[in-house]
Residue frames as a rotation matrix with the C-alpha (Angstrom) as fourth column:
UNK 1
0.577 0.816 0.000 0.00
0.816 -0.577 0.000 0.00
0.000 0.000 -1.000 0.00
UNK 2
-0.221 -0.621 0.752 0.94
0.672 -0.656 -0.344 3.68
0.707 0.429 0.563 -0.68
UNK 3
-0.479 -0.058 -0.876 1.38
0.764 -0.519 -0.384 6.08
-0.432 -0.853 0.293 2.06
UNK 4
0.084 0.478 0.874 -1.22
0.814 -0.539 0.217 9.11
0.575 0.693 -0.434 0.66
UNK 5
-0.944 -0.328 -0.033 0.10
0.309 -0.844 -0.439 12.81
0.116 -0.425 0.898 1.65
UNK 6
0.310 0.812 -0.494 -2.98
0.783 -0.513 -0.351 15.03
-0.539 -0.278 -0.795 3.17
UNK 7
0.226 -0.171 0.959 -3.14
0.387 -0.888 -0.250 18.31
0.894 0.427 -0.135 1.31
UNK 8
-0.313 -0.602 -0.735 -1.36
0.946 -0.266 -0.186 20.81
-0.083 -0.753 0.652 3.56
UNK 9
0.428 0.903 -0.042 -4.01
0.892 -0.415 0.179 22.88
0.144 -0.114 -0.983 4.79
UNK 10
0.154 -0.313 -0.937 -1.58
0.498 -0.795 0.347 26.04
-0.854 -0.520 0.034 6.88
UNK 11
0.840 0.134 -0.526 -1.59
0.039 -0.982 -0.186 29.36
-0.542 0.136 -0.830 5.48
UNK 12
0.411 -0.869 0.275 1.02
0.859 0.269 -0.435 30.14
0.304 0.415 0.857 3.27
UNK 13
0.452 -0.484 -0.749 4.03
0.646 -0.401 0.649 32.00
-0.615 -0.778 0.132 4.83
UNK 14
-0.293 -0.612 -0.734 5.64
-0.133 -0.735 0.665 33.73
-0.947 0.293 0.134 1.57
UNK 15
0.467 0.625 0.625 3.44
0.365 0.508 -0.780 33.58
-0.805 0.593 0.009 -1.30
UNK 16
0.382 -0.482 -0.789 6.25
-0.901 -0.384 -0.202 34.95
-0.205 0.788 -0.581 -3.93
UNK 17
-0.613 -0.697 0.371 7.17
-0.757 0.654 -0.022 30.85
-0.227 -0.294 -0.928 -3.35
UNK 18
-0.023 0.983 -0.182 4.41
-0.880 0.067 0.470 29.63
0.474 0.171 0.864 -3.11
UNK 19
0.432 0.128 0.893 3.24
-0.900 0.131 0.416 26.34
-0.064 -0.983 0.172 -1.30
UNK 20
0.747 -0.414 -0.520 5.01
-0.046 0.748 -0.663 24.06
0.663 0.519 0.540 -3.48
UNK 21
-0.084 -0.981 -0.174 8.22
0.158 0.160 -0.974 24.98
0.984 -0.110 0.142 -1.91
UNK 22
0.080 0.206 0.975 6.69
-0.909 -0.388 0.156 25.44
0.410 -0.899 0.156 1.60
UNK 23
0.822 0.204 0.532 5.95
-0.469 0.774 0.426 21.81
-0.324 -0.600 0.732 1.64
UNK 24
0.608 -0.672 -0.424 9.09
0.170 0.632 -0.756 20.85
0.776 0.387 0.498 -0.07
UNK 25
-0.297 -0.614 0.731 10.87
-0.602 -0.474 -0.642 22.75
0.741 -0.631 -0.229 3.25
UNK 26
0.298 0.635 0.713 8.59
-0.950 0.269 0.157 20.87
-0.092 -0.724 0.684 5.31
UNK 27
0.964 -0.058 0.261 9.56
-0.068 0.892 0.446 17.74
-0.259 -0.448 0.856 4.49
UNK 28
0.337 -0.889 -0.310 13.28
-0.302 0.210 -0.930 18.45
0.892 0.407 -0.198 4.18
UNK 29
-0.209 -0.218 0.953 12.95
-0.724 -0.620 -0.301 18.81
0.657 -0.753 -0.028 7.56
UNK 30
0.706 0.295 0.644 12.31
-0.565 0.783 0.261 15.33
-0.427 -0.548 0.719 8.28
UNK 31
0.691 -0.645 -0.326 15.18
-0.063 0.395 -0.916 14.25
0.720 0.654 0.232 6.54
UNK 32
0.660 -0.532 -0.530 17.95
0.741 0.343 0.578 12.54
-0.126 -0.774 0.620 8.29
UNK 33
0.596 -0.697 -0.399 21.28
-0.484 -0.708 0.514 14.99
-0.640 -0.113 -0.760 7.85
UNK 34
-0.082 -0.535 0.841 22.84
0.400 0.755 0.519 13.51
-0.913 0.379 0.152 5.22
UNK 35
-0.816 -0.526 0.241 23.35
0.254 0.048 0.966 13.68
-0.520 0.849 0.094 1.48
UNK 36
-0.594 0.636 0.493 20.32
0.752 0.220 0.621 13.59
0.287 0.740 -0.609 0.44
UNK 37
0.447 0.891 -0.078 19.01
0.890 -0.452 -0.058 16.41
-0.087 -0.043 -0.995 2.35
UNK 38
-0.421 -0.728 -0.541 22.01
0.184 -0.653 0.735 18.38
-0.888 0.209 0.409 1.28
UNK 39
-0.905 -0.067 0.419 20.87
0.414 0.077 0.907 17.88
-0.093 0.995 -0.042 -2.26
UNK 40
0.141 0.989 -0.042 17.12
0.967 -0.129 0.220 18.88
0.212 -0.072 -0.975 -1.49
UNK 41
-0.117 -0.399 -0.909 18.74
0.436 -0.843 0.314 22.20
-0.892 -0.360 0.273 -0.15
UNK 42
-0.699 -0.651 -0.297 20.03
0.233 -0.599 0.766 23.12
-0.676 0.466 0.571 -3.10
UNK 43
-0.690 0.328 0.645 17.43
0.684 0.005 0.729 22.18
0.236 0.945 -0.228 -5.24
UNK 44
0.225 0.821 -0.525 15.13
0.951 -0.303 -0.065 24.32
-0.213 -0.485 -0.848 -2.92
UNK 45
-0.108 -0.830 -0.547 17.28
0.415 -0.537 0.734 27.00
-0.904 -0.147 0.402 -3.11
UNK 46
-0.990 -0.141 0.020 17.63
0.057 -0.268 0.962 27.13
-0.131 0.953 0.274 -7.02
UNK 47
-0.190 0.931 0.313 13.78
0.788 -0.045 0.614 26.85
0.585 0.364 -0.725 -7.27
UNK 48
0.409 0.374 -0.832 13.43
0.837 -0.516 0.180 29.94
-0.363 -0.770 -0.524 -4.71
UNK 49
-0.527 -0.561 -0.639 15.90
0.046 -0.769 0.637 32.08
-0.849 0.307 0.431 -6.60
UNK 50
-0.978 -0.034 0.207 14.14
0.205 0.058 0.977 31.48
-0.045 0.998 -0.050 -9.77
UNK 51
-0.125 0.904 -0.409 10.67
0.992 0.105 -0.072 31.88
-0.022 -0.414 -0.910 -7.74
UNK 52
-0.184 -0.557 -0.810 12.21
0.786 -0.579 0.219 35.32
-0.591 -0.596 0.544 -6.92
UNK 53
-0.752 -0.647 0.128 13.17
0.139 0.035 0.990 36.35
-0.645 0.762 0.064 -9.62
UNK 54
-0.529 0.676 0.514 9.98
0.698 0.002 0.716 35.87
0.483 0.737 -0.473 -11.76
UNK 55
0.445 0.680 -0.583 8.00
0.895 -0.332 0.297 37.67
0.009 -0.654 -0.756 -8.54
UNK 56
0.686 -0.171 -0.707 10.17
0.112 -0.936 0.335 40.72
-0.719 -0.309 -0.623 -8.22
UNK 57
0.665 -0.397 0.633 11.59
0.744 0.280 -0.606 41.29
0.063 0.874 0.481 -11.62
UNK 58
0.749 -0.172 0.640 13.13
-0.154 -0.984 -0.084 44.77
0.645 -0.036 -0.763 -10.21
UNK 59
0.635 -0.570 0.521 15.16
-0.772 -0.471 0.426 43.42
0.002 -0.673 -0.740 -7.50
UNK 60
-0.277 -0.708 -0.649 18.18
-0.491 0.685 -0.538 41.28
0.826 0.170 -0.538 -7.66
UNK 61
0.890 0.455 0.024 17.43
-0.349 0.647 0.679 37.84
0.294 -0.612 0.734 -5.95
UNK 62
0.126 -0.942 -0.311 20.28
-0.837 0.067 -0.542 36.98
0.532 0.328 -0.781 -4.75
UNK 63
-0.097 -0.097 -0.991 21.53
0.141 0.984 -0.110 33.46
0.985 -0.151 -0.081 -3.51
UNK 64
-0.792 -0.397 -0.464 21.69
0.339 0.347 -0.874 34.76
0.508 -0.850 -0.141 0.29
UNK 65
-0.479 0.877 0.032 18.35
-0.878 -0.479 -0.004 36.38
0.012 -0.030 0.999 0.19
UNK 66
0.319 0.602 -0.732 16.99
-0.596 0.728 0.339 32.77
0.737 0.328 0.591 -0.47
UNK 67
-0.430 -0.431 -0.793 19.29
0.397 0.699 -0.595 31.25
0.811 -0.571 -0.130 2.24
UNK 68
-0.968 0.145 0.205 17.74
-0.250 -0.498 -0.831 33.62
-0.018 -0.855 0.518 4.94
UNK 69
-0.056 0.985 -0.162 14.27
-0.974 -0.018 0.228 33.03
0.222 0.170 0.960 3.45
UNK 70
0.154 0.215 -0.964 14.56
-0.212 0.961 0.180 29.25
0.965 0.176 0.194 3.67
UNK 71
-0.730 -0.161 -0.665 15.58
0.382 0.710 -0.592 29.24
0.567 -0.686 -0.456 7.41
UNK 72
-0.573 0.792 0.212 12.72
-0.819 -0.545 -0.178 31.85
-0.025 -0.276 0.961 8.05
UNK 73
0.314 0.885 -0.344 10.24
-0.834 0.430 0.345 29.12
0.453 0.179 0.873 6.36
UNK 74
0.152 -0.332 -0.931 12.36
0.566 0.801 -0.193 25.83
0.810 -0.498 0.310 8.30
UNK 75
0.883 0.106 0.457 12.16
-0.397 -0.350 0.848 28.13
0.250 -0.931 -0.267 11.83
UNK 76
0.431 -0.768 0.474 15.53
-0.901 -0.397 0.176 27.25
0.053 -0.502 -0.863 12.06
UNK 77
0.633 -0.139 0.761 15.80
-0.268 0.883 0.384 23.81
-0.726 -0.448 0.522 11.20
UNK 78
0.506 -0.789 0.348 17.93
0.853 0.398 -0.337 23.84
0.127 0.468 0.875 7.58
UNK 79
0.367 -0.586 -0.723 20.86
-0.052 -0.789 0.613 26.18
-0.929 -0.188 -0.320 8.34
UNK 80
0.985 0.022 -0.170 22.27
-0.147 -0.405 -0.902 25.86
-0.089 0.914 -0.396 4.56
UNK 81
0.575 -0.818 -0.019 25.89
-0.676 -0.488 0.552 25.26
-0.461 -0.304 -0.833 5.88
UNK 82
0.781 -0.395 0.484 26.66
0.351 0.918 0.183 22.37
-0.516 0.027 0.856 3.25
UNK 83
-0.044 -0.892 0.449 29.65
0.460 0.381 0.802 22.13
-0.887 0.242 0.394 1.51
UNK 84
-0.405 0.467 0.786 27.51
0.911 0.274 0.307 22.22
-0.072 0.840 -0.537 -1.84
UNK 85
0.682 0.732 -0.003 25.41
0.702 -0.653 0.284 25.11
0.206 -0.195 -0.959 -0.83
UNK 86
0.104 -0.808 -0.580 28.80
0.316 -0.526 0.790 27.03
-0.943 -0.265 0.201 -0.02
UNK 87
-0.647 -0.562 0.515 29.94
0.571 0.090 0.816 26.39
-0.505 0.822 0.263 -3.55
UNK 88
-0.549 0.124 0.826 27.10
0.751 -0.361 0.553 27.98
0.367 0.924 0.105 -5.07
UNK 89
0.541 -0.186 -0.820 27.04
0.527 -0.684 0.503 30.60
-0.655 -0.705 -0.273 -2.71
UNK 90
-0.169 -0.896 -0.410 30.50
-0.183 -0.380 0.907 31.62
-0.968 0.229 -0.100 -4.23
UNK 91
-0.724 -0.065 0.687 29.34
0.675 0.140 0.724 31.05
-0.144 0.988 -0.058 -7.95
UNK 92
0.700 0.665 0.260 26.50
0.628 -0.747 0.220 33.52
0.341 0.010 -0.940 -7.39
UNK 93
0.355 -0.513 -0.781 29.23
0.069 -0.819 0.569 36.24
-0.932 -0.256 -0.256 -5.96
UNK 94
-0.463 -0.883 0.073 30.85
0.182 -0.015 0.983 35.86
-0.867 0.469 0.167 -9.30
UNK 95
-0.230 0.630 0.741 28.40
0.934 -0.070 0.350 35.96
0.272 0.773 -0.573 -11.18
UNK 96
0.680 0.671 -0.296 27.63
0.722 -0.683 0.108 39.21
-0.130 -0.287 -0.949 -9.60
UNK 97
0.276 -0.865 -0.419 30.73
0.013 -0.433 0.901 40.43
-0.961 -0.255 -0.108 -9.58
UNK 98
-0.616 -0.528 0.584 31.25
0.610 0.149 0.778 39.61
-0.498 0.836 0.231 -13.23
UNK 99
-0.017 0.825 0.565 28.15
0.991 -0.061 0.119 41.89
0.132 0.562 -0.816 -13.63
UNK 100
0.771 0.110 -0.628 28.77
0.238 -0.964 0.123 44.84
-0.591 -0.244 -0.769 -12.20
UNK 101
-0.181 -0.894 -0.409 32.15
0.478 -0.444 0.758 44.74
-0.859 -0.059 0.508 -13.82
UNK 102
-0.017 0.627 0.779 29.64
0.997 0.072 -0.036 45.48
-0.078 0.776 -0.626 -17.31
């Protein structure tokens, strides 16, 4: 038998995201620590910047705007501090940095 998800009823908390990525936060957060919720990071992450991005077409989204926003919506439970999530940290600084130099 399949385990059937309830529709997740609670209010959304940032609706430039929407509730897709609310409940994808939600259940990183039941993830053990490990690899695999390293990888769920990121992809959150890259789908939040690109969420951004379409929602506020005026203001640069940047990668650490989306890290603050994700531990806002995980109350403190992902902290972002992988390895992975570093790295493209620092590829978004360059990229910025390779813009302004324009």
């Amino acid at each position: 038998m399949t385990q059937q998800l309830k529709r997740n009823t609670t209010p959304i908390k940032m609706r430039n995201y929407g509730r897709i990525v609310q409940d994808m936060i939600a259940y990183a957060c039941t993830l053990p620590a490990g690899k695999e919720r390293e990888s769920l990071e990121v992809y959150i992450a890259q789908s939040m910047r690109q969420r951004n991005l379409l929602w506020n077409k005026d203001q640069e989204s940047g990668i650490q705007r989306v890290r603050e926003d994700i531990l806002r919506l995980s109350d403190g439970q992902l902290t972002c501090d992988s390895a992975v999530f570093q790295q493209l940290i620092a590829q978004n600084n360059a990229q910025a940095a390779k813009k302004k130099k324009k």
